[in-house]
C-alpha positions, 0 to 999 in steps of 0.5 A, spaced: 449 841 686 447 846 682 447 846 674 453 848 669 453 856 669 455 853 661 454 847 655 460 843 657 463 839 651 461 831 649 466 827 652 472 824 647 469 816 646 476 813 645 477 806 645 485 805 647 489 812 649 496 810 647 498 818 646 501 819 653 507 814 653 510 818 647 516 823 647 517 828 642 522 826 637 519 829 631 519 836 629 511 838 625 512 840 618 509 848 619 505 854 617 505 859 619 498 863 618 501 871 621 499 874 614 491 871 614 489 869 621 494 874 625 493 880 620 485 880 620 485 880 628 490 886 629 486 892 632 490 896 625 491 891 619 498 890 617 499 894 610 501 891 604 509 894 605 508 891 612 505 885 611 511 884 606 517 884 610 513 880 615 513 875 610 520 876 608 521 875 616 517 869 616 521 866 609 528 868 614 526 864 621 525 858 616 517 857 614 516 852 609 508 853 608 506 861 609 498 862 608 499 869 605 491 871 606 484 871 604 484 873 597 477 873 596 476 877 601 479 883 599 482 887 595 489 888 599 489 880 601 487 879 592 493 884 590 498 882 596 497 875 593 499 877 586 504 881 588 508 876 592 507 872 584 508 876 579 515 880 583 517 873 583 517 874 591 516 867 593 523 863 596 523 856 590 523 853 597 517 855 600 510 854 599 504 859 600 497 858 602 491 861 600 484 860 605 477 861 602 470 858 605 467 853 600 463 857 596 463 857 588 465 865 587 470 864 593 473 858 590 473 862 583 476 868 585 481 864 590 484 860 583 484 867 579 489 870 585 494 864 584 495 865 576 503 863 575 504 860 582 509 855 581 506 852 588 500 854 594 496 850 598 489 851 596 486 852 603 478 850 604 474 850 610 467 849 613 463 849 619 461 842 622 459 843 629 452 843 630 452 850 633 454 853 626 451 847 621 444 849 624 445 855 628 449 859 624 448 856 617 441 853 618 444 846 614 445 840 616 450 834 616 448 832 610 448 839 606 454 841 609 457 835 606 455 837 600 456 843 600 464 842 601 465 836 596 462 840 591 467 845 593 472 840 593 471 837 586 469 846 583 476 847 586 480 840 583 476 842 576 478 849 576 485 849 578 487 842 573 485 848 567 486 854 570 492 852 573 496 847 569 502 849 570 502 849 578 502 844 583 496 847 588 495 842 594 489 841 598 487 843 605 481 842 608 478 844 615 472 842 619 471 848 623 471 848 630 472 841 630 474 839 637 466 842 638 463 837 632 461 830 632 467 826 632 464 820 626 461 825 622 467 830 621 472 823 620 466 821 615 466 828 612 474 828 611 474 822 609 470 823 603 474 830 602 480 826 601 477 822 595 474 827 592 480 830 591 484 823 590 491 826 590 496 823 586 501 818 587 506 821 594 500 828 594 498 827 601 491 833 603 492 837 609 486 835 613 487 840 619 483 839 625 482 846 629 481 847 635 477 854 633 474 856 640 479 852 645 472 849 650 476 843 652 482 841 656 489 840 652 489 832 653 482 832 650 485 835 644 490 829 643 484 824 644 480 827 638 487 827 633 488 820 636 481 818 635 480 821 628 487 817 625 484 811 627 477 812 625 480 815 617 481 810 612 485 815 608 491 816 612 496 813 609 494 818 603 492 826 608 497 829 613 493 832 620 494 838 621 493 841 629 490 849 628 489 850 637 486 857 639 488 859 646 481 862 648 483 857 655 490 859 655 493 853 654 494 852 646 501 851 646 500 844 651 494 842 647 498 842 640 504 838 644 499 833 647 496 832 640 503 832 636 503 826 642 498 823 639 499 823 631 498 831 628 503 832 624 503 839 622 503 846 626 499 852 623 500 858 629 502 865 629 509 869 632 507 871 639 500 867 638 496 873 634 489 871 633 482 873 633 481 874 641 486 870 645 489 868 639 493 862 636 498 857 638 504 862 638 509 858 634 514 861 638 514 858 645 512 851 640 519 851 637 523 853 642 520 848 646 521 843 642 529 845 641 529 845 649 527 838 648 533 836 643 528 837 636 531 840 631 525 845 628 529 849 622 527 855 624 530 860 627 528 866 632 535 869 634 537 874 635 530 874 639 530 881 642 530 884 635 525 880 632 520 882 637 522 889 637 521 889 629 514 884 630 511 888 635 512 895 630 509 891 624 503 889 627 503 896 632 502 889 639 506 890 644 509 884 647 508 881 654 514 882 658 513 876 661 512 873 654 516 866 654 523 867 651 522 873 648 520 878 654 524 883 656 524 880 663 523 873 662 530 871 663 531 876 669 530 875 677 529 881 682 527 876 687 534 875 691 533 868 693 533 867 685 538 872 684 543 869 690 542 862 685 543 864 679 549 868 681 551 861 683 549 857 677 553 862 672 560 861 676 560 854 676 557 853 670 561 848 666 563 844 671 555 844 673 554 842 665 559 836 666 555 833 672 548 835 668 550 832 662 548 838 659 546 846 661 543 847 667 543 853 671 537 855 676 531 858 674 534 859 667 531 853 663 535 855 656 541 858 655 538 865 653 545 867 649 541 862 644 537 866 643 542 873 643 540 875 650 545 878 654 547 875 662 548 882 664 540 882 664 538 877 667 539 880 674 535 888 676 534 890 683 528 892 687 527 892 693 525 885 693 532 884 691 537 881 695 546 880 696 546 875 690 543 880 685 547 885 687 554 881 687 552 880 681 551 887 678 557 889 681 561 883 678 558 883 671 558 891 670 565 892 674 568 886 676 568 888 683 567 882 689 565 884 696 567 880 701 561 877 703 560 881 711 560 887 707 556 884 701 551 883 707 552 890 709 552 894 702 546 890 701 541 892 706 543 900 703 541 899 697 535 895 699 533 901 704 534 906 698 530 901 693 524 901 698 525 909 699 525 911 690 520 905 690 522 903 683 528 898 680 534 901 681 540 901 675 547 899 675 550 906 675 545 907 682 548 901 686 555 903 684 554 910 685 551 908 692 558 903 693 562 909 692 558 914 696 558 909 702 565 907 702 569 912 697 570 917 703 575 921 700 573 928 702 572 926 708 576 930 714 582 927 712 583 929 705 590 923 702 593 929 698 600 923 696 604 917 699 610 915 698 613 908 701 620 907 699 625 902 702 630 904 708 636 904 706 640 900 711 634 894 711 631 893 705 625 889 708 623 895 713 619 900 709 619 908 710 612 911 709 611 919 708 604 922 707 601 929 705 594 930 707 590 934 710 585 933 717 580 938 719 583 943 713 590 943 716 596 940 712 600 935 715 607 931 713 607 925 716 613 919 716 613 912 719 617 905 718 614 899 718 615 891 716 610 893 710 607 899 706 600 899 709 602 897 716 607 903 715 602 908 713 598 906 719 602 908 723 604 915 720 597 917 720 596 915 728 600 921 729 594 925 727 590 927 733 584 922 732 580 922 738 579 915 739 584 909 737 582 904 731 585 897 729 585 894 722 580 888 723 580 885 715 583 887 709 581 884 703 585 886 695 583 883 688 584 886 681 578 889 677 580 885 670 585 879 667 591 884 664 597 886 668 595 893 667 588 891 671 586 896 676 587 895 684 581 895 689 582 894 696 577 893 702 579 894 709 574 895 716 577 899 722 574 899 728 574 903 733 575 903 742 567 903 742 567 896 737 565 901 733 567 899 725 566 901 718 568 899 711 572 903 706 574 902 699 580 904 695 583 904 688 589 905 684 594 903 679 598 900 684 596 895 690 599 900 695 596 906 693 589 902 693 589 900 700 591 907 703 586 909 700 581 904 703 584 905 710 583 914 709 576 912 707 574 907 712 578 913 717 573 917 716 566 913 716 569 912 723 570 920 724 563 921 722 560 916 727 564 920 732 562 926 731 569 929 727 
């Protein structure tokens, strides 16, 4: 066996792994860290007017904690978070966070920029892994400590006489944590905790990053497991889950770490970060709700807010994005389509039997989210009859019979393939009316009229006008009914072969008395030949003539009329 092509992490020592026997039932507290750890990995950073109407954003999904930037980084970040202060721009409700390394200019400059914030959270972070402690940095484990505890009690020092008149809560990460040795940073965020010594019901925010994800999801949950039972100040810190999604797997690895003691969530929407990104909070709290946890926030109506995010950042979203992708919540797979359709009619009563909303492939209600059923089915050439009895039923209240569902079916699959595109609503309806709407055909119905015979009101007399090959024609016949009345008038015509009405199927588009009549029809001809037609009307009768002229006339075709 050949040697590891890469540095594989060292594997988690943990004494008893509880974790996977428990359910999701509570909900994180959460921050949501767009405006520092999204904004600076955009190819374009957000300016100062588009960052602030992602915060207004963020404050209306309902985020209680924001990390509003890096004040000490920059100017625009200082100024941002001045703004936001001074204008009084901060909801009573929510808290801000302000992140900075663990040093003393830094530290300085952070405290200056939160002067008059009635509440933040003064976020310090510093590397612990062997990789940047000795690689990056030159220091060791001993000198890392101290250095940060110096930052902690500056940090405890300035904002008790600077700050007074403010509620400033400590959080602390240990960088790359997942890639760091497990006693150490446990010794390390132990000793941060004391040195803040926060006041009776004040817990510190130890977050525990996995900065760049080298482990799989289930490791991670072993390391937040491990850290809780390891710390002597548990009672008095809140662990907090930071996942990267170098791997793509950080929406797992912070589900399987809430499992295992994390508290706390800090993420982005749509998971914008340095390379792969963060967490996205997103997918994490609709998750949760499919899992019955009330979240707090709220992302619908989902379509708009992705539109506006994607402007506000200039980052386009996936269009397989969960929830949120424009075709997340369609299938073109006819199979999928044929199922879909199913579900959706028997909807209720499969609520009943499931206890619950349950349709196939559709694992959420997507009108929770404000999204549309009229989008859930679109049509390619891999599409097949259930996608487009849905079309035809959700955009026209239109049911085929299902001989000829089958039929029209395989036509609109040889034009998806002909086009090599999805094909839109209006072009199957218009391919339905071309197909089975032949009213200029060689018989051209000008008007029909049935009237009851005077002398036996249950026989009908039928008159026709129309014309066959360009000549006028005025025909009558009486029968039992109107259209077997019209059937036998339009014989007269001399058609060069004899036809049989083999279905006929009527329906009304709509609910209302007033609703418009469709009917369907196949004739058949001496040769076994047959074809379908389609009419319309404002009446029953006026429809299925209609049907009966078109299919007519598709027979004529195939006979060479």
């Amino acid at each position: 066996m050949s040697a590891p092509r890469y540095a594989t992490p060292t594997p988690v020592a943990i004494r008893q792994r509880e974790w996977p026997g428990k359910t999701l039932t509570r909900c994180p507290d959460w921050c949501a860290v767009d405006l520092r750890d999204g904004n600076q990995a955009l190819p374009d950073p957000m300016t100062p007017a588009r960052k602030r109407r992602y915060f207004e954003l963020l404050c209306g999904i309902g985020f209680k904690e924001i990390e509003i930037g890096f004040p000490s980084a920059s100017a625009d970040d200082f100024n941002f978070c001045r703004a936001l202060i001074q204008e009084k721009l901060i909801p009573a409700d929510v808290t801000v966070s302000v992140l900075t390394q663990a040093r003393e200019h830094l530290i300085r400059r952070t405290v200056e920029s939160l002067a008059g914030a009635p509440r933040a959270i003064f976020h310090i972070y510093a590397a612990t892994s062997e990789l940047h402690m000795r690689y990056v940095f030159g220091k060791s484990p001993a000198e890392t400590q101290a250095m940060v505890l110096e930052a902690v009690r500056l940090t405890r020092t300035l904002c008790r006489e600077q700050l007074a008149g403010s509620q400033i809560l400590l959080e602390f990460s240990p960088e790359e944590f997942t890639d760091s040795d497990l006693d150490f940073t446990v010794a390390l965020c132990d000793a941060v905790v004391e040195a803040w010594d926060p006041a009776p019901g004040e817990k510190v925010i130890l977050n525990l990053p996995a900065t760049v994800e080298r482990r799989l999801p289930n490791e991670y949950a072993d390391l937040i497991e491990e850290f809780r039972r390891r710390q002597r100040h548990g009672a008095r810190s809140t662990i907090s889950l930071h996942a990267h999604n170098d791997m793509g797997t950080a929406v797992a690895a912070t589900e399987l770490a809430l499992l295992a003691g994390g508290e706390r969530v800090e993420g982005t929407l749509f998971g914008h970060g340095e390379r792969c990104g963060n967490v996205d909070l997103i997918t994490l709290a609709l998750n949760l709700e499919y899992w019955g946890v009330a979240t707090g926030l709220r992302f619908d109506p989902i379509e708009a807010l992705r539109d506006e995010l994607a402007e506000l950042t200039a980052m386009p979203v996936h269009p397989r994005h969960p929830y949120a992708g424009e075709l997340v919540f369609t299938a073109f797979s006819g199979s999928h389509q044929d199922a879909i359709h199913k579900g959706l009619d028997e909807s209720e009563q499969l609520a009943r039997h499931f206890k619950g909303w349950k349709i196939p492939y559709l694992h959420i209600n997507p009108g929770d989210l404000g999204r549309q059923f009229e989008k859930f089915i679109r049509i390619n050439s891999q599409s097949g009859k259930g996608g487009i009895a849905f079309i035809l039923q959700k955009e026209h209240g239109i049911r085929l019979p299902r001989p000829l569902l089958l039929e029209f079916s395989a036509a609109v699959q040889k034009y998806a393939d002909r086009v090599a595109r999805e094909v839109t609503a209006d072009e199957i309806w218009d391919l339905l009316r071309r197909n089975y709407l032949r009213a200029d055909g060689p018989i051209r119905l000008q008007k029909y009229w049935p009237r009851p015979d005077a002398d036996d009101p249950s026989r009908i007399e039928g008159e026709v006008r129309l014309e066959f090959l360009g000549k006028a024609h005025l025909l009558t016949a009486a029968a039992d009914g109107p259209i077997a009345a019209f059937v036998r008038a339009i014989r007269q015509l001399p058609i060069p072969f004899s036809f049989t009405l083999e279905e006929y199927e009527e329906d009304a588009i709509g609910n209302t008395a007033d609703a418009e009549a469709v009917t369907f029809v196949r004739l058949q001809d001496d040769q076994r030949r047959s074809c379908y037609g389609l009419g319309f009307g404002v009446n029953i009768d006026q429809a299925a003539v209609r049907a009966v002229v078109s299919a007519l006339n598709g027979l004529l075709e195939l006979n060479g009329a």
